[in-house]
C-alpha positions as semicolon CSV with decimal commas, in nm:
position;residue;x (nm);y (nm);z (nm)
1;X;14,121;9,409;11,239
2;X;14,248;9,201;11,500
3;X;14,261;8,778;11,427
4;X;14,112;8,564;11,686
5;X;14,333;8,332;11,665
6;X;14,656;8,501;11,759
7;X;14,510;8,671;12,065
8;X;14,630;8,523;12,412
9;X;14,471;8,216;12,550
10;X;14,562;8,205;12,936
11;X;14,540;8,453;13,199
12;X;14,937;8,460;13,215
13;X;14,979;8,564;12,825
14;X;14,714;8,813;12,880
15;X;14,906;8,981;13,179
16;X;15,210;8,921;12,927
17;X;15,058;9,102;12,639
18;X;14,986;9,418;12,828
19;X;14,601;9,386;12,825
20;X;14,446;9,669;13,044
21;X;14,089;9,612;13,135
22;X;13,863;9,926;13,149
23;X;13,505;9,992;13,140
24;X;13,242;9,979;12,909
25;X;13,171;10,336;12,917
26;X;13,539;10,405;12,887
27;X;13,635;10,158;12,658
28;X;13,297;10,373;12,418
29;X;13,387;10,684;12,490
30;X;13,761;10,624;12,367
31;X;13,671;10,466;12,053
32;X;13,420;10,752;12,009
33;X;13,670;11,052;12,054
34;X;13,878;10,813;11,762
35;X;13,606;10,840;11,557
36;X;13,543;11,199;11,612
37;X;13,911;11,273;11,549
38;X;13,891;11,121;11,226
39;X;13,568;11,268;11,139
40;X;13,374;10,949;11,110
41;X;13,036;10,915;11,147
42;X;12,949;10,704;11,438
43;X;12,576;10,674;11,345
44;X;12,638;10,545;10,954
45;X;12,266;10,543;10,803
46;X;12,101;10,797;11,009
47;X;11,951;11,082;10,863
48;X;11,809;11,404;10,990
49;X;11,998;11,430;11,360
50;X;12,314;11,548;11,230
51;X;12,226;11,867;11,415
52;X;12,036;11,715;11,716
53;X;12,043;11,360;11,844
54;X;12,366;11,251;11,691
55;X;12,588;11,557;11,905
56;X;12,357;11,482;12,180
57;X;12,430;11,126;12,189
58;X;12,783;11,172;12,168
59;X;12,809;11,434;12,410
60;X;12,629;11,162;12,623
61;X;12,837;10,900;12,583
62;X;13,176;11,122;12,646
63;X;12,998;11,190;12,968
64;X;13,018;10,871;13,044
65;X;12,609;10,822;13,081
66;X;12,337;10,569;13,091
67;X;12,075;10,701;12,779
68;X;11,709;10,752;12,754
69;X;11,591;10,823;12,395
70;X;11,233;10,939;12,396
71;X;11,018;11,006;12,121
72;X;10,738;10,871;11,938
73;X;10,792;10,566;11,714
74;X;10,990;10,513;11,402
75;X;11,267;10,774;11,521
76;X;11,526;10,546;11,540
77;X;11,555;10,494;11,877
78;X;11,644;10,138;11,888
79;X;11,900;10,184;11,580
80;X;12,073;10,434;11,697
81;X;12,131;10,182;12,027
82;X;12,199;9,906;11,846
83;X;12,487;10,148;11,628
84;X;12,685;10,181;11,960
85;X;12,802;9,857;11,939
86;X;13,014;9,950;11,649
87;X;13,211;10,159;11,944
88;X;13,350;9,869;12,152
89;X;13,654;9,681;12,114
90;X;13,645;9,437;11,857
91;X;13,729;9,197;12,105
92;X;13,739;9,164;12,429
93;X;13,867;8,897;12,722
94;X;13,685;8,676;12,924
95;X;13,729;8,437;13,192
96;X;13,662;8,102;12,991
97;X;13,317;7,950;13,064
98;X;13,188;8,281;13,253
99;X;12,835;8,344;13,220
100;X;12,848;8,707;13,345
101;X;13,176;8,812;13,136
102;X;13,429;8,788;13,393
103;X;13,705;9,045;13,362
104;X;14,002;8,800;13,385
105;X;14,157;9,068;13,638
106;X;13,814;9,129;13,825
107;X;13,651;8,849;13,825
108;X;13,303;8,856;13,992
109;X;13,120;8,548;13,990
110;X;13,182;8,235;14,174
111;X;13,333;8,033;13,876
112;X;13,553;8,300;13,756
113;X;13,704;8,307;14,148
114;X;13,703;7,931;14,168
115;X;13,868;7,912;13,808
116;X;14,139;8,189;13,884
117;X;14,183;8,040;14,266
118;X;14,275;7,708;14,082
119;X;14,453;7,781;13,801
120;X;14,627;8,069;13,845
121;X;14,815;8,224;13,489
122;X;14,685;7,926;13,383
123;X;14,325;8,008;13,374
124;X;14,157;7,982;13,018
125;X;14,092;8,321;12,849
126;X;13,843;8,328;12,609
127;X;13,752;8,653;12,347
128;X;13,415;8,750;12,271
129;X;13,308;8,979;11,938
130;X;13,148;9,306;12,011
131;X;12,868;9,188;11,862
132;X;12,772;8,968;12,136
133;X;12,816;9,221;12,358
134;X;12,454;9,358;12,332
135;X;12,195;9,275;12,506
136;X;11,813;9,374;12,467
137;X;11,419;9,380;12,624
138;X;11,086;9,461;12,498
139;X;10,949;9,568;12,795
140;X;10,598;9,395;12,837
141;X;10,397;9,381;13,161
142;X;10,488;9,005;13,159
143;X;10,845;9,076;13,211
144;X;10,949;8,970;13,597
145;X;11,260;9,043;13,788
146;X;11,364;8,666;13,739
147;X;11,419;8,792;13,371
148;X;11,625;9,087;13,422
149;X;11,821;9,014;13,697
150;X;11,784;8,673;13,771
151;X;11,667;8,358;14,052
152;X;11,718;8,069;14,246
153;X;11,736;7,786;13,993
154;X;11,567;7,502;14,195
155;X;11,689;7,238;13,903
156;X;12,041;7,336;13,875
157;X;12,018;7,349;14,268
158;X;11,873;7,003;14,309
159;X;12,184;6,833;14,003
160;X;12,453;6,992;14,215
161;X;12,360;6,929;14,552
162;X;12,335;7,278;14,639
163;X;12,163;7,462;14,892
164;X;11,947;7,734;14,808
165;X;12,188;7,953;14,978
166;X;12,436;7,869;14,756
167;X;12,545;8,130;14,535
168;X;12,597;7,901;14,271
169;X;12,253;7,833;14,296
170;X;12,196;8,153;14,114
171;X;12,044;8,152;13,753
172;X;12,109;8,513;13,643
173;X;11,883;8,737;13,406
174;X;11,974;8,878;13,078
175;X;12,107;9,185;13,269
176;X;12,394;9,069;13,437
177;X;12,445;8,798;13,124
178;X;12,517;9,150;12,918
179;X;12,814;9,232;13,175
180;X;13,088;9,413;13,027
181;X;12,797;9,534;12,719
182;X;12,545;9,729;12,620
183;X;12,205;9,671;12,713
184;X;11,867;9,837;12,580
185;X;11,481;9,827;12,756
186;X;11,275;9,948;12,441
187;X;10,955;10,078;12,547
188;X;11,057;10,142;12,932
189;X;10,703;10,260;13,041
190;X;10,579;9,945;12,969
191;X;10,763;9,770;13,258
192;X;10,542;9,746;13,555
193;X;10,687;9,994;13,780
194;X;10,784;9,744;14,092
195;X;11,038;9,607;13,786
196;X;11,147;9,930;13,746
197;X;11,214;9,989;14,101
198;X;11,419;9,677;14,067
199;X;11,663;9,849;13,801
200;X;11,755;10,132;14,116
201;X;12,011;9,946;14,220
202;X;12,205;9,815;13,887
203;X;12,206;10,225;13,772
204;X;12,323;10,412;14,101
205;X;12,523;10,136;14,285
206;X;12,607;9,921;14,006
207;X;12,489;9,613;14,156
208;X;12,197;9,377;14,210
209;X;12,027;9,147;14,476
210;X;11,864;8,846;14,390
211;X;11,597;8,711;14,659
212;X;11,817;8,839;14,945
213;X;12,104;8,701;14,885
214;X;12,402;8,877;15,030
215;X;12,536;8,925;14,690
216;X;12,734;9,222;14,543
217;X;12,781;9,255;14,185
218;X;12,919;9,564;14,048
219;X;12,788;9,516;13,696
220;X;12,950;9,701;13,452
221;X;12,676;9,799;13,196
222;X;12,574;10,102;12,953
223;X;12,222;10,103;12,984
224;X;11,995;10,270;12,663
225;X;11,615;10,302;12,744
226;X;11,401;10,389;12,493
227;X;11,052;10,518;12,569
228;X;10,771;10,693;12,411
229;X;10,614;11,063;12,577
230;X;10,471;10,954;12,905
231;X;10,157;11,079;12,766
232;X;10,137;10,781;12,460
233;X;9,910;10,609;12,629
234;X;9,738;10,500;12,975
235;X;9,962;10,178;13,016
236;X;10,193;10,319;13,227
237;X;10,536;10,530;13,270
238;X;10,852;10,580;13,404
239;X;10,856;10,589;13,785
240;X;11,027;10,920;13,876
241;X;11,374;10,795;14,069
242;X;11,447;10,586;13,788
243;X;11,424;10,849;13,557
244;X;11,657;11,073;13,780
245;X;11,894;10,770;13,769
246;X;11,946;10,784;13,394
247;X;12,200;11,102;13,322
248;X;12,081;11,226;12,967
249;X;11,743;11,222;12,831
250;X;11,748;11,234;12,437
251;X;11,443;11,378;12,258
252;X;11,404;11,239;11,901
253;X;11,199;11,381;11,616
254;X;11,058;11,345;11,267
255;X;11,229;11,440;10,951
256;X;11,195;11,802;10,952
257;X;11,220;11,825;10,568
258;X;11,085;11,668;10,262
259;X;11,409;11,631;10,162
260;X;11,576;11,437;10,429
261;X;11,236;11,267;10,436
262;X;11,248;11,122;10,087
263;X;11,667;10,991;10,197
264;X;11,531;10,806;10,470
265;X;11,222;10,646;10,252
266;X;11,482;10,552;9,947
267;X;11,742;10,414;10,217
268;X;11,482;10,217;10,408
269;X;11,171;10,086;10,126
270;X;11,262;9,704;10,010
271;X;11,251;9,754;9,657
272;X;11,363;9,452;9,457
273;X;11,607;9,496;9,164
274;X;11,380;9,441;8,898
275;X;11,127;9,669;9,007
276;X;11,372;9,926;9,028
277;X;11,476;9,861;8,654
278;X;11,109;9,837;8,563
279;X;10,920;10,135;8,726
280;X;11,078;10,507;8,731
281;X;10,931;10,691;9,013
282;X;10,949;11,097;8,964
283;X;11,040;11,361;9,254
284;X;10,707;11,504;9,224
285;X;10,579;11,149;9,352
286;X;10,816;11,098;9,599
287;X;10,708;11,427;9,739
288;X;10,359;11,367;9,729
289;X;10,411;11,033;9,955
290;X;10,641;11,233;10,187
291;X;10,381;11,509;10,212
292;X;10,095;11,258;10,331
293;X;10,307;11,175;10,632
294;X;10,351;11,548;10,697
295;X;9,976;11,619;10,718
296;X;9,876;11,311;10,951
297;X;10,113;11,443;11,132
298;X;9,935;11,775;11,208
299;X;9,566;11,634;11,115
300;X;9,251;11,664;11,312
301;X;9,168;11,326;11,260
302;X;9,538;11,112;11,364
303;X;9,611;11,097;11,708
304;X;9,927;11,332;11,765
305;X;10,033;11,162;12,089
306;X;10,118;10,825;11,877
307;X;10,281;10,946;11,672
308;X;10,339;10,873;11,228
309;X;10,603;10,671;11,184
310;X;10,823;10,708;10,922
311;X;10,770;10,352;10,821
312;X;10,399;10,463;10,675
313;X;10,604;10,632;10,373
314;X;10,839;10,343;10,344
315;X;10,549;10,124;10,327
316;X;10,345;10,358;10,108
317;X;10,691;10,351;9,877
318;X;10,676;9,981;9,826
319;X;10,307;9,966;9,764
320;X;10,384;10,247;9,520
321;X;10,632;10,038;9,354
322;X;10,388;9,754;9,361
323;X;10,124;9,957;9,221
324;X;10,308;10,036;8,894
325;X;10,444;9,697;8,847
326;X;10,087;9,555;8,873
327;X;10,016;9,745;8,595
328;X;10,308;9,670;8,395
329;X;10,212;9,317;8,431
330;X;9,861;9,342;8,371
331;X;9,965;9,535;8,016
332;X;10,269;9,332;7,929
333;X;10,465;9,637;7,982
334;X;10,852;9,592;8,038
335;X;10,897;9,946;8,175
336;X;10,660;10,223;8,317
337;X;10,624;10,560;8,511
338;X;10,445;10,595;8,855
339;X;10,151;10,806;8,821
340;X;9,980;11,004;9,087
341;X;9,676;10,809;9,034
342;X;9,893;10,516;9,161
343;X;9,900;10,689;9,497
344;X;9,525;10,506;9,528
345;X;9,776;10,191;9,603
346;X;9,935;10,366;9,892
347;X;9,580;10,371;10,119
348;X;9,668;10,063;10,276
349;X;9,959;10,210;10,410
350;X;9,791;10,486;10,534
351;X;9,547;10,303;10,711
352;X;9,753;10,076;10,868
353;X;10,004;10,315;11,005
354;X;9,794;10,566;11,161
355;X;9,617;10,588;11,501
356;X;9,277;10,801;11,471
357;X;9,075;11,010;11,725
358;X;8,732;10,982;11,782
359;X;8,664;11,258;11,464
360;X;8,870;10,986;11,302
361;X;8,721;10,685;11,391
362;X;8,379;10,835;11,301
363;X;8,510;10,927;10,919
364;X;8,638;10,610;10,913
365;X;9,043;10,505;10,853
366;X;8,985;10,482;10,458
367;X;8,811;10,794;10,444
368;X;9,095;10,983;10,663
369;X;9,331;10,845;10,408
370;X;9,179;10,963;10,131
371;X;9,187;11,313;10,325
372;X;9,498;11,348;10,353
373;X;9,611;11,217;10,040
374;X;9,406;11,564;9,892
375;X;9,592;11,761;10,110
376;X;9,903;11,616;10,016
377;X;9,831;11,700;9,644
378;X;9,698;12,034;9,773
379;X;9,999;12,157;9,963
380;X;10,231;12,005;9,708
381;X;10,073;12,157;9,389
382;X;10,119;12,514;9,466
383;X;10,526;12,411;9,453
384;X;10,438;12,335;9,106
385;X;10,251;12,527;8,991
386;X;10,014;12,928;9,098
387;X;9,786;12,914;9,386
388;X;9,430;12,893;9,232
389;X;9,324;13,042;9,553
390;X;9,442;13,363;9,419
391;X;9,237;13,350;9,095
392;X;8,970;13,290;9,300
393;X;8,966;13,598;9,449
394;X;8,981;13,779;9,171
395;X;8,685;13,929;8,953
396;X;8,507;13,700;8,714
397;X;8,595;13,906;8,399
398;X;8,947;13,824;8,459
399;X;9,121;13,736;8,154
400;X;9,246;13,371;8,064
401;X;9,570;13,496;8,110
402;X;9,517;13,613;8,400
403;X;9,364;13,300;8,518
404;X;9,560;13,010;8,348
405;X;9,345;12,712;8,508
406;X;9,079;12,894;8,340
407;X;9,127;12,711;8,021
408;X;9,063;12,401;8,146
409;X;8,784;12,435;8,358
410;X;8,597;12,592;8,089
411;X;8,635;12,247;7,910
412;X;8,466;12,054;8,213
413;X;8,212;12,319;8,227
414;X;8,096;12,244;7,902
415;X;7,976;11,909;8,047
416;X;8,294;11,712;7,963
417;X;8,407;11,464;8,174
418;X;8,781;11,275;8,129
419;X;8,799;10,899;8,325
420;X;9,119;10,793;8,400
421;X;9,167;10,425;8,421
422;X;9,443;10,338;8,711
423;X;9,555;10,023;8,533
424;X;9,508;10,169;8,174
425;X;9,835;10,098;7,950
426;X;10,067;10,414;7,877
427;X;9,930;10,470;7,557
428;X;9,586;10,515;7,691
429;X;9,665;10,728;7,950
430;X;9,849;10,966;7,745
431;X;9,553;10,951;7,516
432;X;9,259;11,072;7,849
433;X;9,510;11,325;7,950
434;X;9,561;11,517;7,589
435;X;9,189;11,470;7,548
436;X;9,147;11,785;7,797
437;X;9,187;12,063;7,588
438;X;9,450;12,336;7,772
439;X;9,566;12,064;7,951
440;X;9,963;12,028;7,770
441;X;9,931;12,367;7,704
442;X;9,897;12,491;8,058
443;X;10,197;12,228;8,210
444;X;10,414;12,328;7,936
445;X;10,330;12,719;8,032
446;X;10,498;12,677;8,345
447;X;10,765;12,354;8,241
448;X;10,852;12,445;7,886
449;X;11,158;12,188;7,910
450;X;10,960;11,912;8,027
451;X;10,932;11,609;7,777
452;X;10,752;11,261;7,696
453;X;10,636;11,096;8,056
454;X;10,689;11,410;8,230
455;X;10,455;11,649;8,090
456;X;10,208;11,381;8,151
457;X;10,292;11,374;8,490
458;X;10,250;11,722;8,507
459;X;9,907;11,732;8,316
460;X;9,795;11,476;8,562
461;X;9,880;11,648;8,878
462;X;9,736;11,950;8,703
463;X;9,402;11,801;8,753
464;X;9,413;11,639;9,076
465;X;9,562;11,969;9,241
466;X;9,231;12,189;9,080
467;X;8,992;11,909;9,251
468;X;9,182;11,992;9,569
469;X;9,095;12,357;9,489
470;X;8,756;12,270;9,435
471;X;8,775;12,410;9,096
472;X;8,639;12,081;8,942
473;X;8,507;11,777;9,061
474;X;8,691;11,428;9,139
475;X;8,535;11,125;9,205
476;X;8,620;10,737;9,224
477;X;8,305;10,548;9,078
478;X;8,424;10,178;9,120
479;X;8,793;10,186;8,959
480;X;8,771;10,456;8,774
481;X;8,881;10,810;8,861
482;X;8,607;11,052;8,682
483;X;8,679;11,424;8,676
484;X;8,404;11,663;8,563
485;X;8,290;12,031;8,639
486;X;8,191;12,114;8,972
487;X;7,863;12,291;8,967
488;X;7,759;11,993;8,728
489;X;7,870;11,733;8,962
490;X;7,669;11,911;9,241
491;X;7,364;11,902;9,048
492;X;7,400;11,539;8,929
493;X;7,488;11,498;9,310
494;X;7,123;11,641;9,366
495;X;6,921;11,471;9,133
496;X;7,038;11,168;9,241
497;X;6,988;11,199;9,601
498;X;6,609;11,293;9,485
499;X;6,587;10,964;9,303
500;X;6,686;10,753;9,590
501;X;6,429;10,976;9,786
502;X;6,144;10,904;9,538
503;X;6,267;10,542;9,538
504;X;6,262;10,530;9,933
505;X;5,915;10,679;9,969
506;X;5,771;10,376;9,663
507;X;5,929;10,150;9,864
508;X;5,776;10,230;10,196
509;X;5,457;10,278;10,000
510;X;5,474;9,915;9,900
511;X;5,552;9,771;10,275
């Protein structure tokens, strides 16, 4: 790690020291083959593109090349650009005062000339971090040319006496302020495409032109776009030569995997120390949150073409989290176990983080939560436990034994019903759960080992995956989660809807 303070200070000790200027793109692509030689990771923190994005974003920058990441959002597109930094020069010279990052042995702008003209070897060097050597846009339809590249500056025109001819006269954009850097347009479709046709320029001839100014700038820049499929949505997209002026297009992706999945959610989710003492949070769990992301993102009802980020199961983990320390505090609990009933907590997360299609939109976003939260538990529970689909199929004078749900829904049959309280202490819970009878006896069947909390886990899931199945009934009647038989519920279901009929017709009897 190099000290500021012993680097040189004047042109002359620079030329003295043996500094060699080089590009940007250079200067990454050397510290990248380093890093490769060593077998570093230049991406620290990124998960699931070992394979992919990660050798196609190196093979990118060896190349030399400006980047376009596209995918849908939450893919990492703007980390992984922001990461590159970590492949420049810790430090690197400047003509002192520059705005544009003069190389002290190509200087471009008028000061740096001036400054050099005057002062020869004894023109001020200054050293800037790599980590002001990035530079970065939302792109918004707002966003003007005077932003990127830059304007006349009538002010700074007027206090110096200049005219507007002047180069001097110049007040340049955040592009040519990121000289010598890194520089990253998130959301690139966004940009109205006559600012996009300003950018033509800057990418194939390395300069710009500011109100027509005679004024060549070979900006040295790595550009990064990131962009969403030109299909998102219908505010706009990238016009087609700048898209041929960017060298490697970069398609991102969801975790492919539960697994890598649940790395990303632990890495990510802001859980605080004491709720990670406090609360215990099981695989099965963890699953069951990454699974819900996994089915938006193939559901009917979500809008494929935005896209489910992956911060809906980081959110969903903290509200999780939340969810179980609520009820810790609500019990004066100083330690507890997540619960799938907990994964109620986790609808706000859902709703918030997913964009629905008119099917949606008519079943409402709580409703299309609640969906695929069931088919989260559904998918998940046959990697527990048998398929009840199977039994299903199977002739009614099959054998307990043969069916091993059986034994259980012959309990709610008999017109039992079990309530499960979501903020009930663990005591009580444990007490609903072994008040099913076959209920410990079919987990343990299948998880002999299991023990304490995690049978009851198991015995839990047991009976939200057989309301997936349909093979009894679920219901939430105001915060209470009531599980009965299914054939009685349907009847009850009936009767009811009578009632309200009978009540309907006295009431229109009365007006």
């Amino acid at each position: 790690m190099m000290r500021k303070e012993t680097l040189p200070r004047t042109l002359g000790e620079l030329k003295q020291s043996g500094y060699q200027s080089r590009s940007v793109k250079d200067e990454i692509r050397a510290n990248l083959i380093c890093k490769l030689k060593k077998k570093e990771n230049p991406f620290p923190g990124i998960i699931g593109y070992d394979d992919t994005v990660i050798p196609d974003t190196e093979r990118a920058l060896l190349s030399r090349h400006n980047i376009l990441f596209l995918g849908l959002r939450g893919q990492a597109k703007t980390r992984m650009a922001r990461q590159m930094v970590d492949l420049l020069d810790e430090y690197m010279p400047i003509v002192a005062g520059s705005e544009i990052n003069d190389d002290p042995f190509r200087p471009l702008s008028h000061h740096a000339r001036t400054l050099i003209a005057e002062k020869g070897d004894d023109t001020p060097i200054e050293w800037v971090h790599r980590s002001e050597r990035y530079g970065e846009k939302l792109a918004t339809p707002d966003v003007s040319v005077a932003d990127l590249i830059g304007d006349i500056d009538p002010i700074k025109a007027a206090n110096l006496r200049l005219s507007f001819a002047d180069e001097r006269a110049i007040h340049f954009g955040i592009i040519p302020r990121s000289n010598r850097g890194i520089f990253v347009i998130n959301e690139l479709p966004d940009l109205q495409a006559r600012i996009q046709v300003a950018l033509f320029n800057i990418l194939q001839e390395g300069d710009i032109q500011i109100r027509g100014f005679k004024l060549r700038l070979p900006l040295d820049i790595l550009f990064v776009f990131t962009a969403n499929p030109e299909d998102y949505t219908n505010r706009g997209s990238i016009v087609t030569p700048l898209k041929d002026r960017i060298e490697s297009q970069i398609i991102t992706h969801y975790p492919r995997t539960i697994d890598v999945a649940m790395q990303i959610t632990e890495q990510e989710a802001q859980v605080l120390p004491e709720q990670a003492s406090m609360i215990q949070v099981p695989d099965l769990i963890k699953r069951l949150i990454e699974q819900v992301a996994f089915e938006a993102r193939s559901s009917e009802y979500v809008d494929q073409k935005s896209g489910v980020s992956a911060r809906l199961t980081i959110s969903a983990y903290e509200n999780l989290m939340s969810t179980a320390e609520r009820r810790c505090i609500l019990n004066n609990e100083h330690s507890t176990q997540a619960r799938v009933t907990d994964l109620l907590g986790i609808i706000p997360s859902i709703t918030g983080k997913i964009e629905l299609v008119y099917e949606g939109e008519q079943e409402g976003p709580a409703q299309v939560a609640y969906h695929l939260l069931d088919k989260a538990i559904r998918n998940q529970f046959v990697q527990y436990f048998p398929n009840p689909e199977t039994f299903k199929k199977k002739k009614t004078s099959a054998t307990a034994e043969e069916n091993p749900y059986k034994i259980i829904t012959q309990w709610f049959d008999k017109g039992n019903r079990l309530q499960l309280q979501p903020d009930a202490p663990d005591k009580i819970w444990e007490q609903q759960l072994n008040s099913v009878h076959g209920l410990r006896d079919v987990a343990r069947k299948y998880y002999p080992r299991a023990q304490g909390k995690e049978i009851l886990l198991l015995m839990e899931f047991l009976l939200y995956g057989l309301a997936a199945y349909s093979l009894i009934s679920k219901k939430q009647v105001e915060t209470t989660i009531q599980f009965s038989d299914l054939l009685g519920n349907i009847m009850n279901f009936n009767i009811e809807n009578d009632q309200d009929e009978e009540d309907d017709e006295d009431k229109d009897e009365d007006y």
